[in-house]
C-alpha positions in Angstrom: -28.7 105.9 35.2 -25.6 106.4 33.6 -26.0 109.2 30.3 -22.6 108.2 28.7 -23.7 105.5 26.8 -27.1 107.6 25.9 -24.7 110.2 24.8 -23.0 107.8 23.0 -26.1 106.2 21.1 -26.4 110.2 19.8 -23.4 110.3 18.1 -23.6 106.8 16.4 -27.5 108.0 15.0 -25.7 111.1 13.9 -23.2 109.5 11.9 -23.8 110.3 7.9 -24.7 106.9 7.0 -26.8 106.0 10.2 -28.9 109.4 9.0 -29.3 108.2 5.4 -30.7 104.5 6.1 -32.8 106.2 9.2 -34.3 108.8 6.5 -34.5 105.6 4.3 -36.5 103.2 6.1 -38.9 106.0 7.4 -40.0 106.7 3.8 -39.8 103.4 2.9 -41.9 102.4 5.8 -44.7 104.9 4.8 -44.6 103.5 1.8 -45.6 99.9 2.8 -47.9 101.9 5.0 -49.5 103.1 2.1 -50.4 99.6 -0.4 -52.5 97.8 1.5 -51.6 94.2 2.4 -47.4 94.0 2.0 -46.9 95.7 5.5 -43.7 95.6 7.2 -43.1 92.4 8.2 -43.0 91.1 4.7 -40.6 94.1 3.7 -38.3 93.7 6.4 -38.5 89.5 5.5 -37.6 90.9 1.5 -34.9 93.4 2.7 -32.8 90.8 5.0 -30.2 89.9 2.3 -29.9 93.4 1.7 -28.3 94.1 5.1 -25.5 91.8 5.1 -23.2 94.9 3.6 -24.1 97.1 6.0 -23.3 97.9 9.9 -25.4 96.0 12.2 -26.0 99.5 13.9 -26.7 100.8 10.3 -29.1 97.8 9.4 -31.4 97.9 12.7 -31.7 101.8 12.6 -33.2 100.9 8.9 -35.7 98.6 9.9 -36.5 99.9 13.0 -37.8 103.2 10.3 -39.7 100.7 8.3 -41.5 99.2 11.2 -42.8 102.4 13.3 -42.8 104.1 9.6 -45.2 101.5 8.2 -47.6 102.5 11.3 -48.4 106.1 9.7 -48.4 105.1 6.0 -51.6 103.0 6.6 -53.0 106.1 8.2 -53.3 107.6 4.8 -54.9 105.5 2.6 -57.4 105.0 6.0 -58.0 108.5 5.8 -58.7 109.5 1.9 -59.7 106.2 -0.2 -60.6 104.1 2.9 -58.1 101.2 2.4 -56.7 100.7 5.5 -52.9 100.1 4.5 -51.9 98.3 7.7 -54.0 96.2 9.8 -53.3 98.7 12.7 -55.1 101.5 10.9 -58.3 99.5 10.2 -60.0 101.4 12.9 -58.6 104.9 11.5 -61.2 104.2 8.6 -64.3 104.8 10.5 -63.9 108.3 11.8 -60.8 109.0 9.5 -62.6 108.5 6.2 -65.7 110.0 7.9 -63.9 113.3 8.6 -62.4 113.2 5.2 -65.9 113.3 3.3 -66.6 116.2 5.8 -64.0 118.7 4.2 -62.1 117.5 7.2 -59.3 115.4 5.7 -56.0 117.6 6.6 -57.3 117.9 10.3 -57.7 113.8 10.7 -54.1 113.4 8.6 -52.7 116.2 11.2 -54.4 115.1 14.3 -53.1 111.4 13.3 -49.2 112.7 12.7 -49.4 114.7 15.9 -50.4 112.0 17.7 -47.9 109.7 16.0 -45.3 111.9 17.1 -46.6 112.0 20.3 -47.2 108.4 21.1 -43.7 107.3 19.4 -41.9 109.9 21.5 -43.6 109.2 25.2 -42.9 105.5 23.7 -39.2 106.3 23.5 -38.6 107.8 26.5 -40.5 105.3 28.6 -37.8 102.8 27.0 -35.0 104.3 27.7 -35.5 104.3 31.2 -37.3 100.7 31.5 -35.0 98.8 28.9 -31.6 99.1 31.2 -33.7 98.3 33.9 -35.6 95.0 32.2 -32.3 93.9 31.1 -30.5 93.5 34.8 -33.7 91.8 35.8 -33.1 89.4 33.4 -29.5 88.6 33.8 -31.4 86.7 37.0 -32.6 84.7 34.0 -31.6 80.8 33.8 -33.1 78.2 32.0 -36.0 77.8 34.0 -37.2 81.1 33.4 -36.6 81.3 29.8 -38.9 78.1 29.6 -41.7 79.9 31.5 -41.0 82.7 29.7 -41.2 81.1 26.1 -44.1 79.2 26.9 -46.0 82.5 28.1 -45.2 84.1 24.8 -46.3 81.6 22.2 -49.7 81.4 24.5 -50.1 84.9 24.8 -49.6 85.2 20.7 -52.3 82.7 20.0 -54.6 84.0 22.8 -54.2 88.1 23.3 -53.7 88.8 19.8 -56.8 89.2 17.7 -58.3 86.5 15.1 -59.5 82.8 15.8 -58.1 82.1 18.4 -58.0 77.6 18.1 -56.5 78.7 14.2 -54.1 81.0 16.3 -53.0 77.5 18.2 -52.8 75.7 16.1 -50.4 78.1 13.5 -48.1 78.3 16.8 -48.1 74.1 16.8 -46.9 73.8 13.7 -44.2 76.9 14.3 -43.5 74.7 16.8 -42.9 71.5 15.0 -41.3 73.4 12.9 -38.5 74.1 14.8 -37.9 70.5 16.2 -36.6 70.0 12.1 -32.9 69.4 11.7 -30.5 67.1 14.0 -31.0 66.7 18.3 -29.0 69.7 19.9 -28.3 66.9 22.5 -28.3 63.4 21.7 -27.5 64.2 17.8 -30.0 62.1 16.2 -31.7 63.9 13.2 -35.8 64.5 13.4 -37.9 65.0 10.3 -34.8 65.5 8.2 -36.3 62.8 5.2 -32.4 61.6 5.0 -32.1 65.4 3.2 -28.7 66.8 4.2 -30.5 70.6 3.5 -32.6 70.0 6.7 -29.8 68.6 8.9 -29.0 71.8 9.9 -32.9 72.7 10.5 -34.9 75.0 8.8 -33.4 78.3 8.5 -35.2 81.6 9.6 -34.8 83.9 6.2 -36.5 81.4 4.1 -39.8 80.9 6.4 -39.7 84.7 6.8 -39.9 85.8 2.9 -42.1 82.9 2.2 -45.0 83.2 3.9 -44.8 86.9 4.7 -43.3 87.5 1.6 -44.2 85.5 -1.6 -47.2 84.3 0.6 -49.1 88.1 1.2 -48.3 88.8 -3.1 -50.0 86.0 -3.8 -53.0 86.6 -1.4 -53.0 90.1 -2.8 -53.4 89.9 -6.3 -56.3 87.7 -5.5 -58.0 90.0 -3.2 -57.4 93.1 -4.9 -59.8 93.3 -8.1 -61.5 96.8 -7.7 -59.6 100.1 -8.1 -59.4 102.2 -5.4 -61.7 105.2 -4.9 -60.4 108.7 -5.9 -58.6 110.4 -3.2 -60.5 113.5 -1.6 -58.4 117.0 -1.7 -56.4 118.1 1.6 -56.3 120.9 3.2 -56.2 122.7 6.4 -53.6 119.9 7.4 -52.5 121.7 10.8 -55.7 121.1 13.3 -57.5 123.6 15.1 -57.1 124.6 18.7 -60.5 122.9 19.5 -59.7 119.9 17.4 -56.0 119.8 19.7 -58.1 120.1 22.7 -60.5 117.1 21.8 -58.3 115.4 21.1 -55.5 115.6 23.9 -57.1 113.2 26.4 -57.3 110.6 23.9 -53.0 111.1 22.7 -52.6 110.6 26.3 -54.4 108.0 27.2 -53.2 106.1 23.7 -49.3 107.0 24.2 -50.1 104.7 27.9 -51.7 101.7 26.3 -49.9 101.7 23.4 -46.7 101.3 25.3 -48.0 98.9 27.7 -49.8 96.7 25.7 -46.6 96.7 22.9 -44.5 95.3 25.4 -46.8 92.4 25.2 -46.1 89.3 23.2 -49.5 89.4 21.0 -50.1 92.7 21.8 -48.5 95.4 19.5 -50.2 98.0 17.2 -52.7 96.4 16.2 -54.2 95.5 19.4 -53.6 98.3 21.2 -55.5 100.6 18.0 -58.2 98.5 18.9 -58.3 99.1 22.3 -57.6 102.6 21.8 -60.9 103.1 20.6 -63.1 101.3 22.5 -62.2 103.1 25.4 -62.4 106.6 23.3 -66.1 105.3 23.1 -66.6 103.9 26.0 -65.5 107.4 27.4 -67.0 109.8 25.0 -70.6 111.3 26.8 -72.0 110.9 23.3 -70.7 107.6 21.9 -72.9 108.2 18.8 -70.5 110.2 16.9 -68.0 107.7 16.6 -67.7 106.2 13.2 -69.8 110.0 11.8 -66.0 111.9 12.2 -64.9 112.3 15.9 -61.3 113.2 16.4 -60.8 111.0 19.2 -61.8 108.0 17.0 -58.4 109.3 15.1 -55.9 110.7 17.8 -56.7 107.7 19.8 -55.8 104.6 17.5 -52.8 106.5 15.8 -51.0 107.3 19.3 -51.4 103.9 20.3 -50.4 101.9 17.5 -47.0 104.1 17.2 -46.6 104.1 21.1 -46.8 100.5 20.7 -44.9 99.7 17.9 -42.0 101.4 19.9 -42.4 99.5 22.9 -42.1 96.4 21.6 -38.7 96.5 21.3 -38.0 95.9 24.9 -38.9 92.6 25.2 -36.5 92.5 21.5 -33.6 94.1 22.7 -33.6 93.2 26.3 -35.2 89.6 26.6 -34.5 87.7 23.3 -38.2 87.7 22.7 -39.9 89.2 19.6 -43.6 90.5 20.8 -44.8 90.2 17.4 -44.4 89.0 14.2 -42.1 91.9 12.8 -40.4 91.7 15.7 -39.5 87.7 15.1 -38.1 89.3 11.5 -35.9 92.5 13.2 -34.6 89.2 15.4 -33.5 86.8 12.6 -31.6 90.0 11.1 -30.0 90.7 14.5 -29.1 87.4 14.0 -27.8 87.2 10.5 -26.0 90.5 11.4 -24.1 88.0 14.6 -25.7 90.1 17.6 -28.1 88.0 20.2 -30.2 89.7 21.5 -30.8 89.6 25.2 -29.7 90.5 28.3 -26.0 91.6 27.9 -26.6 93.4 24.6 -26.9 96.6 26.6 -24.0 96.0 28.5 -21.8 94.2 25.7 -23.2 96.2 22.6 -24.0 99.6 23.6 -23.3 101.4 20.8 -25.9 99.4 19.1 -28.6 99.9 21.8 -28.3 103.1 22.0 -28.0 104.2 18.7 -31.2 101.9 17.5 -32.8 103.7 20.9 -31.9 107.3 20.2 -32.0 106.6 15.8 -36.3 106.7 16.9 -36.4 110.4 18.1 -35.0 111.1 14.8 -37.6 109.0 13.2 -40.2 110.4 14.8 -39.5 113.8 14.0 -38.9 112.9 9.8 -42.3 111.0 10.3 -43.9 114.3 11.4 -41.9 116.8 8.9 -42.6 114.8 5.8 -46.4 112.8 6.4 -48.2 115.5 4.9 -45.5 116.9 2.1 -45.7 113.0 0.8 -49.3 112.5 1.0 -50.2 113.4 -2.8 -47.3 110.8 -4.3 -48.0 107.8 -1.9 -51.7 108.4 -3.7 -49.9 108.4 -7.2 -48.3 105.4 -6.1 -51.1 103.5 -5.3 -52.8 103.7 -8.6 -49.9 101.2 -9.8 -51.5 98.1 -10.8 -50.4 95.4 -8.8 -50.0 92.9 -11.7 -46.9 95.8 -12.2 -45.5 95.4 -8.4 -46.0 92.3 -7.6 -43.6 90.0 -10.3 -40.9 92.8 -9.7 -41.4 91.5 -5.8 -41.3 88.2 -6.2 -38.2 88.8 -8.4 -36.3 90.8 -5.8 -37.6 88.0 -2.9 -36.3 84.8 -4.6 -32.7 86.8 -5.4 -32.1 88.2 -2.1 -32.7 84.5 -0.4 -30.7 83.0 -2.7 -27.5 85.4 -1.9 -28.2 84.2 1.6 -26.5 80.6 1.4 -26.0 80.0 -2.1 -28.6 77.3 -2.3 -31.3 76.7 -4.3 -33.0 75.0 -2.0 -33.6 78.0 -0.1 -35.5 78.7 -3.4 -37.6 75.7 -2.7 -38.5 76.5 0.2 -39.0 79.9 0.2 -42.0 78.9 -3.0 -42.7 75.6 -0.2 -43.4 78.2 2.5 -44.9 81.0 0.1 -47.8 78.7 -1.5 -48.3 77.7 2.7 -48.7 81.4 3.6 -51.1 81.7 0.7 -53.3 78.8 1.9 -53.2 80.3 5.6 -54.7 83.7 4.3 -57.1 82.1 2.8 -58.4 79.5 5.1 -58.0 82.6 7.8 -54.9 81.4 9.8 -52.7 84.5 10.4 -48.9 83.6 9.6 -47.7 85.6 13.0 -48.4 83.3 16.0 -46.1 80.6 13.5 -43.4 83.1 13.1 -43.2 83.7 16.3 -43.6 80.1 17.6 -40.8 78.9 15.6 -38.5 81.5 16.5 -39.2 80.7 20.2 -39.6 77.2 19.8 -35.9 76.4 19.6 -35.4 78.4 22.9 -38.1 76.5 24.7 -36.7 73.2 23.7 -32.8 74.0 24.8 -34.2 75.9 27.9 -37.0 73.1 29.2 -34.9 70.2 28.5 -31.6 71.9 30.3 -34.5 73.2 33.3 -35.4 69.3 33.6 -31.3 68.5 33.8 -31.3 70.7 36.8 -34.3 69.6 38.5 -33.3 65.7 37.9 -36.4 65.1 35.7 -39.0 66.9 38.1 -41.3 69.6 36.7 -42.4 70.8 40.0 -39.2 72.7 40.4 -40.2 75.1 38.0 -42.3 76.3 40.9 -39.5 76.6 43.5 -38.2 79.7 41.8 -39.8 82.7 42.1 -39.6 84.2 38.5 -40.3 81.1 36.8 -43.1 80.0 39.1 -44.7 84.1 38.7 -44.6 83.4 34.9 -45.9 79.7 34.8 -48.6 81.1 37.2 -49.4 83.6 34.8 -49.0 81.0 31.6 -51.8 78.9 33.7 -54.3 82.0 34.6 -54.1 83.1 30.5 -54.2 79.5 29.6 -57.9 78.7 31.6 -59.3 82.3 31.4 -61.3 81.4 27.9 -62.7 78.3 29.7 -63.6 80.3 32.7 -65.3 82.6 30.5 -66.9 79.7 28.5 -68.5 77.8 31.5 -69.7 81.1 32.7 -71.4 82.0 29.7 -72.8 78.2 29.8 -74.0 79.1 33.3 -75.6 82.4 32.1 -77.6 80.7 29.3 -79.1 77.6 31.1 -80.0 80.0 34.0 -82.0 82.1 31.3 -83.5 79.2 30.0 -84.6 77.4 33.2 -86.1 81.0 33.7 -88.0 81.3 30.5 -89.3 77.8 31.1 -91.2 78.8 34.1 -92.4 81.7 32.9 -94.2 79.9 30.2 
């Protein structure tokens, strides 16, 4: 592995500016971490017209801070007023919060950073050495291959991430009908356009983005949040004891693995990998019983993997052109915005960007650690700010900043079009990711499938005759029938115990 272009990435996180936007989406990142229900997908979405005037370097290194940033700020509202901030740190609340009413609320907040740190940074250096390495794979990549690839993404979204699975589906159908809007890449002839020369050009990324992660999660959140939340318990004792440490190493171990491997996951990210994290913690614990009454390992596990994780998912970003999660699909419309394609060559042909987005997460890690605790007591303050306060201020800044985009006001429209859809989604339970993330992939899978068919003279069977696109279409299949499996084995298991029950009687 050649270290020049590492060394390289150093000196461009190092520059001034590059140190003021990375200090800047950190704490803005803990921030979102902190009110419950915004999280960073919805701030990046808000942010986008921001970075036009800045460095794509600059820009990335920003949002990058938000989004692994955004992972520890749920931690503490988890921990003291149990509000998870983040849907990643709902599972910090049941020994977090626990520990906290024990007196114990500095240890869990420590443990938690600690294992942040150590997760994020185990994270990092596992992609730095994978990333080059994913990325000459993929130059192997043609059409056929991104096709398989594609399809076993939006699958994987609807069917590894957690939720309803069928309402999962069927938000990645409409992402994908979605992106079918605007004129034929090949023949020319415009598709659900309405004779409106707005959607000739298709549907444009920003305005999906702030609308239904956006305007869509304000809306859903003034509704939901009625109550005030608790009062805060006091910290102290934030650095944990050497028992606590020892506890607790296994599980920052075993959660910096996971976290990493299920991040690089499409469907997989923090969130998933939390939950995962503890289940094994109790799964391995000799006395599972003290889960949920304040076990450490109920905190150090969850919190390493959900960093570890929210690292890791850049590799299939940066190297592949595929977002692994929703956030993701928002860092790649501004990668987009900002003229860079992700993929394959951008670590050959960009690697001052790379590199510095790479290396700009050491740094982040280490403010993340230095100033969790210091900034505990304001992010408290700041969450006693009503949200009827927030909220119109948001909204404000969101329908602005896509209008700077283009100049159009239907942009406008369609941002309140795609906000008032993201409302009804919350509410009906359909999460807004898997249609993100469809849409963002669904162009791909079009262009790619339909040049793959060009190639194989109309013949789908020569997906098969290539060995990275047959290994992935393989895979696409066993994901694809492993719930029916599992539901005509359960089927199986219930008539058996039945017929058996019948002749006992």
């Amino acid at each position: 592995m050649d270290l020049t272009p590492v060394l390289a990435g150093f000196g461009v996180v190092l520059e001034p500016a590059n140190l003021l936007y990375c200090l800047l989406g950190v704490v803005i990142g803990m921030l979102i971490g902190v009110l419950p229900g915004l999280g960073p997908a919805a701030t990046i979405a808000i942010l986008l017209p921001i970075t036009y005037g800045i460095e794509p370097v600059t820009a990335i290194i920003m949002l990058a801070g938000i989004f692994y940033g955004a992972q520890y700020g749920g931690t503490i509202t988890s921990v003291l007023l149990r509000l998870p901030g983040e849907a990643s740190s709902v599972v910090t609340v049941f020994d977090g919060h626990a520990m906290a009413r024990q007196g114990r609320a500095g240890t869990a907040l420590g443990i938690a950073a600690i294992g942040s740190f150590v997760g994020g940074t185990v994270s990092i250096v596992a992609l730095s050495f994978l990333a080059p390495v994913v990325a000459g794979f993929a130059l192997d990549f043609g059409p056929p291959e991104y096709t398989a690839l594609a399809l076993l993404g939006i699958l994987l979204v609807s069917t590894v991430s957690s939720g309803n699975r069928l309402k999962a589906l069927i938000a990645a159908c409409l992402g994908l009908l979605l992106a079918t809007v605007g004129r034929d890449g090949f023949t020319a002839a415009e598709r659900f356009t309405f004779d409106n020369l707005s959607l000739a050009d298709g549907l444009d990324f920003v305005p999906i983005a702030m609308g239904l992660f956006g305007l869509g999660e304000i809306l859903y959140n003034l509704e939901q949040r009625h109550r005030a939340p608790d009062a805060p318990v006091s910290v102290a004792n934030v650095w944990p004891s050497r028992s606590d440490l020892k506890q607790s190493s296994g599980a920052i171990g075993r959660g910096s693995v996971l976290g990493f491997v299920l991040g690089i996951l499409p469907g997989g990210g923090a969130t998933l990998s939390s939950l995962a994290a503890y289940a094994i913690e109790k799964r391995r614990a000799k006395d599972p019983s003290r889960f949920g009454k304040g076990a450490v390992e109920g905190v150090a596990g969850p919190e390493t993997a959900n960093n570890a994780a929210a690292t890791s998912s850049f590799i299939p970003l940066l190297t592949l052109g595929i977002p692994a999660n929703a956030t993701m699909a928002v860092i790649f419309g501004a990668l987009l915005i900002q003229g860079v394609t992700p993929g394959p060559q951008l670590v050959s042909e960009e690697p001052e960007l790379f590199w510095g987005v790479v290396n700009s997460m050491y740094l982040g890690n280490i403010l993340l650690l230095i100033m969790s605790i210091p900034l505990v007591g304001l992010f408290v303050k700041i969450l006693r700010v009503r949200p009827a306060v927030l909220a119109p201020i948001t909204v404000l800044i969101t329908l602005v900043g896509v209008y700077t985009v283009n100049n159009d006001v239907f942009d406008i429209v369609l941002v309140i079009a795609f906000g008032a859809l993201g409302y009804l989604m919350k509410k009906l339970g359909f999460d807004p990711g898997p249609l993100v993330l469809a849409f963002v992939l669904g162009s791909l899978l079009e262009e790619s499938l339909r040049r793959s068919l060009l190639i194989f003279d109309g013949n789908p069977a020569g997906f098969f005759t290539r060995p990275i696109s047959g290994v992935l279409l393989a895979a696409f299949l066993l994901v694809a029938l492993l719930p029916v499996v599992r539901s005509l084995v359960r089927r199986q298991r219930r008539s058996r115990e039945r017929s058996s029950e019948s002749t006992r009687v």
